[in-house]
Every structure is written in C-alpha cells, then in structure tokens.
C-alpha positions as CSV (number, residue, x, y, z in Angstrom):
1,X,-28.2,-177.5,40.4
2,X,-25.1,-175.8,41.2
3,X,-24.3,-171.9,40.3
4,X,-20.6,-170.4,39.4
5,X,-19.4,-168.2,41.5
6,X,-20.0,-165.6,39.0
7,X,-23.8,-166.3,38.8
8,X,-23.5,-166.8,34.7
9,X,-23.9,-170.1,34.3
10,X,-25.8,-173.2,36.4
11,X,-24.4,-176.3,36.1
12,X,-26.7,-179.8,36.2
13,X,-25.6,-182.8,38.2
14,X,-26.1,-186.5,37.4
15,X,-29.1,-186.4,39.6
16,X,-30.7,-183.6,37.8
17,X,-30.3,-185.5,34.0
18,X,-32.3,-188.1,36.0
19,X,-34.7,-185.2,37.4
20,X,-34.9,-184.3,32.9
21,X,-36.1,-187.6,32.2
22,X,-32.4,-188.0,30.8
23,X,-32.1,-191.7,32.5
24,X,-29.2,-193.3,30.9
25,X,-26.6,-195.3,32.1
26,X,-23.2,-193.1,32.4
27,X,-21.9,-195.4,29.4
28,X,-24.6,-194.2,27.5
29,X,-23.9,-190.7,28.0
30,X,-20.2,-191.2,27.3
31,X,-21.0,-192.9,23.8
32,X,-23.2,-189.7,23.0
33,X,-20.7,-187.0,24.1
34,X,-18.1,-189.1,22.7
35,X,-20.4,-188.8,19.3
36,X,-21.1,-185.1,19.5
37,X,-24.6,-186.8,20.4
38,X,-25.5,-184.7,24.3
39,X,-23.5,-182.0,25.3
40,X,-20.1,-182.7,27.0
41,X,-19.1,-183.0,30.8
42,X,-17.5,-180.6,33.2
43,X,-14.9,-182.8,35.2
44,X,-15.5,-180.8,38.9
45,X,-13.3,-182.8,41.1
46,X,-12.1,-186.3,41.2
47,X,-15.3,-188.3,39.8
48,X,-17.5,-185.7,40.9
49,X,-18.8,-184.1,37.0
50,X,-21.6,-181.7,35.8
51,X,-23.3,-180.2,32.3
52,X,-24.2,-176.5,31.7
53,X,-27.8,-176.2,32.2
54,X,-28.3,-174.0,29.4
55,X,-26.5,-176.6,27.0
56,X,-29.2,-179.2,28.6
57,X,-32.0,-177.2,27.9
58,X,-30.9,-176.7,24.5
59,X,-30.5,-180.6,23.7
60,X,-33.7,-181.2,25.1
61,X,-35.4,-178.5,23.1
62,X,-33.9,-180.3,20.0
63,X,-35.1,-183.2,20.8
64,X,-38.8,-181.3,21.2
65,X,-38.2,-180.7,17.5
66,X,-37.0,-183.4,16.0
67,X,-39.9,-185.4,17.5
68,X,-42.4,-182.8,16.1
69,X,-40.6,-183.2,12.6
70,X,-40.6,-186.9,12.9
71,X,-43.3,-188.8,11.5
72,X,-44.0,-192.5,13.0
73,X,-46.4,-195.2,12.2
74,X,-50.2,-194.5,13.3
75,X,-52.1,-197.4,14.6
C-alpha cells in the first residue's frame, strides 16, 4: 500500500486486491468499474494504477452485507 504525500489517503495496488481476496482478471475489474460495480482506478503513471483503500474497504464491507441479507439454498 502506498500513502499520499499528505498522509490522507492510502492507495491499494493490484497486488493488494489480490492480498483482499479481490482475484479477478483486470478485464473483470474494468467491466465492474465501467458498471459503477467496484470503485474506480487511479491512473499513477503510464500502466502503473491504484484504488483508494478506504473506497476498498467500503466495497468489501458491502459485500459483507449483501451476503448477510442474501438468502441461498440450504442443503
């Protein structure tokens, strides 16, 4: 994870998504940001690109919810 100069915000690398349990294929993750689906890139430098951690967090923590309001088949 990277800082800002300013300390405010940490940005997440493609490596930490992966570290999240977020492993998708960058196509993936371009349909869903392209669909308002997973919170949208930060273009760096050249290729180089990274997500606000805090933005992360938050998508993850809706997903914590919609799977606790989701019912699915019991076996």
């Amino acid at each position: 994870m990277m800082k800002i100069e300013d300390g405010r915000k940490t940005l997440a690398t493609r490596d930490d998504l992966k570290r999240f349990g977020i492993n998708v294929s960058n196509t993936t993750l371009l349909r869903w940001e392209a669909r308002g689906r997973f919170p949208r890139r930060i273009r760096m430098a050249g290729t180089s690109v990274a997500w606000f951690l805090t933005e992360i967090d938050d998508w993850l923590a809706e997903r914590a919810a919609e799977r606790a309001r989701t019912h699915y088949a019991e076996y």
